[in-house]
One Martini backbone bead per residue (centre of mass of N, CA, C, O) as a GRO file, in nm:
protein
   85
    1UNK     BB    1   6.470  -6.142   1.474
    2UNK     BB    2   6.334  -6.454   1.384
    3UNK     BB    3   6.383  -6.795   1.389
    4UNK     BB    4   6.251  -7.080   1.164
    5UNK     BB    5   6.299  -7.447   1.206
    6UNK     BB    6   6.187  -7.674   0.936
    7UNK     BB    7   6.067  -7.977   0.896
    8UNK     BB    8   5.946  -8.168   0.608
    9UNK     BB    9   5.724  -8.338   0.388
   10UNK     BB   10   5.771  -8.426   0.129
   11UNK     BB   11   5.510  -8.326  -0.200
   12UNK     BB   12   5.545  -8.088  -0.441
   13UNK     BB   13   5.508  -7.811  -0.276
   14UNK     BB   14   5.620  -7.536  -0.279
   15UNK     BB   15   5.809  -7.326  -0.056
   16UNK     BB   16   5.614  -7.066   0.111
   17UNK     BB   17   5.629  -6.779   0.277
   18UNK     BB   18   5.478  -6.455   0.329
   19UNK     BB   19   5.593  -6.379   0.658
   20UNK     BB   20   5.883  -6.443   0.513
   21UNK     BB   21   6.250  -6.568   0.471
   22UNK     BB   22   6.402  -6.782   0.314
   23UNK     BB   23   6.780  -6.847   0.384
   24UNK     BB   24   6.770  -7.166   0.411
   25UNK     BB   25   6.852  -7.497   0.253
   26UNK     BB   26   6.831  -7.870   0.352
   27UNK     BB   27   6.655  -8.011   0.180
   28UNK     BB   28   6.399  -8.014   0.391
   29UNK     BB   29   6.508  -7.772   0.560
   30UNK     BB   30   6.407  -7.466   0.679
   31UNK     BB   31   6.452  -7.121   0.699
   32UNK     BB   32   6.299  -6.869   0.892
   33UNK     BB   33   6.266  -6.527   0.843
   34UNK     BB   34   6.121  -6.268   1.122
   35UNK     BB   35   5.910  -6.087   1.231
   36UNK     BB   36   5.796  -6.054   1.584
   37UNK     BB   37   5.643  -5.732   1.557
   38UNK     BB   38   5.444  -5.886   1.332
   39UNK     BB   39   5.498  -6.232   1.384
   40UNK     BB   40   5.434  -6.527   1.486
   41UNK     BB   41   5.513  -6.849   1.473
   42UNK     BB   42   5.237  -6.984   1.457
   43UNK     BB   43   5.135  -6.816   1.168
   44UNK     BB   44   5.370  -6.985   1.015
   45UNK     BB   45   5.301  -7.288   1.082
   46UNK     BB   46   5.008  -7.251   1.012
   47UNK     BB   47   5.127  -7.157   0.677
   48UNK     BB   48   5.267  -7.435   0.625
   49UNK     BB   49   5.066  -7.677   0.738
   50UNK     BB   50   4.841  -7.653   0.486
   51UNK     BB   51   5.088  -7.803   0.262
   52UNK     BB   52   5.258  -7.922   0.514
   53UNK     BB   53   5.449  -8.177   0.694
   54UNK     BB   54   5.565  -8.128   1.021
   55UNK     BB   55   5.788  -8.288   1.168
   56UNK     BB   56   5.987  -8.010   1.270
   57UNK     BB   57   6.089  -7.750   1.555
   58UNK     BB   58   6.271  -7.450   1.558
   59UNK     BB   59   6.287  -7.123   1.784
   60UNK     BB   60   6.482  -6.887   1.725
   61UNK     BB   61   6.688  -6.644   1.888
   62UNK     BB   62   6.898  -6.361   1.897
   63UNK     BB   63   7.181  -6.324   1.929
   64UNK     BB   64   7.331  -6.123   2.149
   65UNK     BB   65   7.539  -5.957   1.982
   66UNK     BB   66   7.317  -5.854   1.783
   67UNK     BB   67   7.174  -5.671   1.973
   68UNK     BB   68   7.426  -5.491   2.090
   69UNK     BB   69   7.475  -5.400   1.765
   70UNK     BB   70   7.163  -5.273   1.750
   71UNK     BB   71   7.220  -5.049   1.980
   72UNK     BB   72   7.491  -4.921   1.884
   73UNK     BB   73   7.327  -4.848   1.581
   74UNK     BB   74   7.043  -4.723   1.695
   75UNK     BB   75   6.971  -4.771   1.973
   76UNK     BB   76   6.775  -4.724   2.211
   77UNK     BB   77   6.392  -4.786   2.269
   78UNK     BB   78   6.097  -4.679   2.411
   79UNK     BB   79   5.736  -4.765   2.426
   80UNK     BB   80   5.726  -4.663   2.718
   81UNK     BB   81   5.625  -4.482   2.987
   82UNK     BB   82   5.789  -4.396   3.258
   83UNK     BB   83   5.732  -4.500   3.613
   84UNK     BB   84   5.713  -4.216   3.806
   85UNK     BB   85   5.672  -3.913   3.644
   0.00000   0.00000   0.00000
């Protein structure tokens, strides 16, 4: 999961994303957690600046600890054929 963060000005409009989740509001400032192998930023961006004006934006990706934490609990899986067997 990549987390969007957004700045928009305020407008009158609820905010909504259909390809994410809202999982933080501080003011203007919306945080939206996405699958990225679902759904790019651009995207999300896309359908954000539709309603409203984007001030500001940055694409966090997930926390190293996070990733190993979710390799150890799922396990690692491969989705192409190893090359040269």
């Amino acid at each position: 999961m990549r987390t969007l963060v957004v700045d928009i000005e305020e407008n009158g409009y609820p905010f909504q994303v259909a390809n994410g989740e809202v999982f933080r509001e501080e003011g203007n400032r919306k945080w939206i957690r996405f699958n990225r192998d679902e759904y790019s930023a651009s995207d999300l961006i896309s359908q954000i600046s539709q309603l409203h004006n984007i001030t500001d934006l940055t694409v966090e990706e997930p926390e190293i600890e996070s990733i190993i934490s979710r390799i150890y609990k799922e396990g690692y899986k491969v989705d192409e054929e190893p090359v040269g067997v």
